[in-house]
C-alpha positions in Angstrom: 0.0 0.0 0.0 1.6 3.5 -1.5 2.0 5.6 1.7 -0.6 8.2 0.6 -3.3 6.1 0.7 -1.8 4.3 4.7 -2.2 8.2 5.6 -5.5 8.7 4.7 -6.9 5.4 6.6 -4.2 6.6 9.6 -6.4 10.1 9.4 -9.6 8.0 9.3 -8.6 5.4 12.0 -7.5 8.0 14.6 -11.1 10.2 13.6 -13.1 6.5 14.7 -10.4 6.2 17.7 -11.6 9.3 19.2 -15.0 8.7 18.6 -15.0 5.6 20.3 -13.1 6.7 23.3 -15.9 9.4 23.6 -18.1 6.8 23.3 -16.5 4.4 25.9 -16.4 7.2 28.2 -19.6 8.7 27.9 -21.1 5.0 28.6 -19.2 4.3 31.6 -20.3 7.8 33.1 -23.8 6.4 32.4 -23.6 3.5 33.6 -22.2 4.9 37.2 -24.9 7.6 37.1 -27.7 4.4 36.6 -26.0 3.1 39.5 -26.9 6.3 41.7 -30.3 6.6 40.6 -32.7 5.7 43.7 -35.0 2.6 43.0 -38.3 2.9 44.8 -39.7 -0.7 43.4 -39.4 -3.7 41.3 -40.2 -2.1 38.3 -37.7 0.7 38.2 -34.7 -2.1 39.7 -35.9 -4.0 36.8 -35.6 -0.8 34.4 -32.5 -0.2 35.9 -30.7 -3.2 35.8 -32.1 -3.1 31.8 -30.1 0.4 31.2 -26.8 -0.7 33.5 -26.9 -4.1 30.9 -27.1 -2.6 27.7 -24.9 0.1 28.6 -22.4 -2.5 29.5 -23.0 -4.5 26.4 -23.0 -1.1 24.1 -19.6 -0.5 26.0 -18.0 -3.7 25.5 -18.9 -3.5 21.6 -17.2 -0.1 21.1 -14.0 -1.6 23.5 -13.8 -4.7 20.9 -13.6 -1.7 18.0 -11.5 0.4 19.7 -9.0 -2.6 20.0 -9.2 -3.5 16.5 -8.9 0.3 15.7 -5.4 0.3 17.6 -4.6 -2.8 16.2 -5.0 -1.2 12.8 -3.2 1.8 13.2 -0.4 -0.7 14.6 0.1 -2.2 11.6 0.3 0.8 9.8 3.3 1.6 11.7 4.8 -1.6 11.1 3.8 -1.3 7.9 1.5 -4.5 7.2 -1.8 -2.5 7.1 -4.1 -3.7 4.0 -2.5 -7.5 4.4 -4.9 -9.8 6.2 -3.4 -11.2 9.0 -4.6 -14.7 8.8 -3.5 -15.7 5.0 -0.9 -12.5 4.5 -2.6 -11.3 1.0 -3.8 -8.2 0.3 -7.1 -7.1 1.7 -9.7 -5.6 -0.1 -10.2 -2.2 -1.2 -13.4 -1.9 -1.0 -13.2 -3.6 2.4 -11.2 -1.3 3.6 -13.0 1.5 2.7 -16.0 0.0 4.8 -14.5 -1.3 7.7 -11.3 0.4 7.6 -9.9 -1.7 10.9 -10.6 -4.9 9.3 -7.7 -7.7 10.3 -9.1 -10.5 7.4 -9.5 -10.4 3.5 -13.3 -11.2 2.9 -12.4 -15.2 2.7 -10.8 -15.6 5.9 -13.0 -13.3 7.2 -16.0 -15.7 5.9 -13.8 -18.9 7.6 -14.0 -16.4 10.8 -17.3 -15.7 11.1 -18.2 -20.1 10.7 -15.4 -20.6 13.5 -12.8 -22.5 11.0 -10.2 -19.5 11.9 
């Protein structure tokens, strides 16, 4: 990959990096703010527990990005971004351009997602 082209995904990866840590930390300070709420009854511990779960699964989501975004702007320093990690050919343009942290060329991305990887 010509380095004009690893600088505009670097630009683009450290744009979705700060995002998600935004993200992350906006979540968290949610999630401690659901824990100070006073429950009265069932219904709002139910509602709470609810909002403290998905906040935790919305924060664990953006974490597992967030990783794979570092991950990606890793390789670009050690220059291996755009090579899938898994068979060592080039990924995808197009893939990258979608999901621009993306570790696997659509085939061993496919093996992945079926658990053969």
């Amino acid at each position: 990959m010509d380095k004009k082209k690893a600088e505009a995904y670097r630009k683009q990866l450290q744009e979705k990096q700060g995002e998600l840590l935004r993200l992350v930390s906006r979540t968290d300070q949610d999630g401690r703010e659901a824990d100070e709420e006073g429950t009265q009854d069932i219904a709002d511990k139910a509602a709470n527990a609810y909002t403290k779960e998905f906040l935790f699964h919305q924060s664990n989501d953006n974490r597992q990005i967030l990783m794979l975004v570092n991950e990606a702007l890793d390789r670009i320093k050690g220059g291996t971004y755009g090579i899938c990690v898994e068979c060592h050919e080039e990924v995808q343009p197009k893939r990258l351009e979608a999901v621009p942290w993306a570790r696997h060329c659509i085939e061993c991305q496919a093996k992945q997602d079926e658990g053969l990887l």
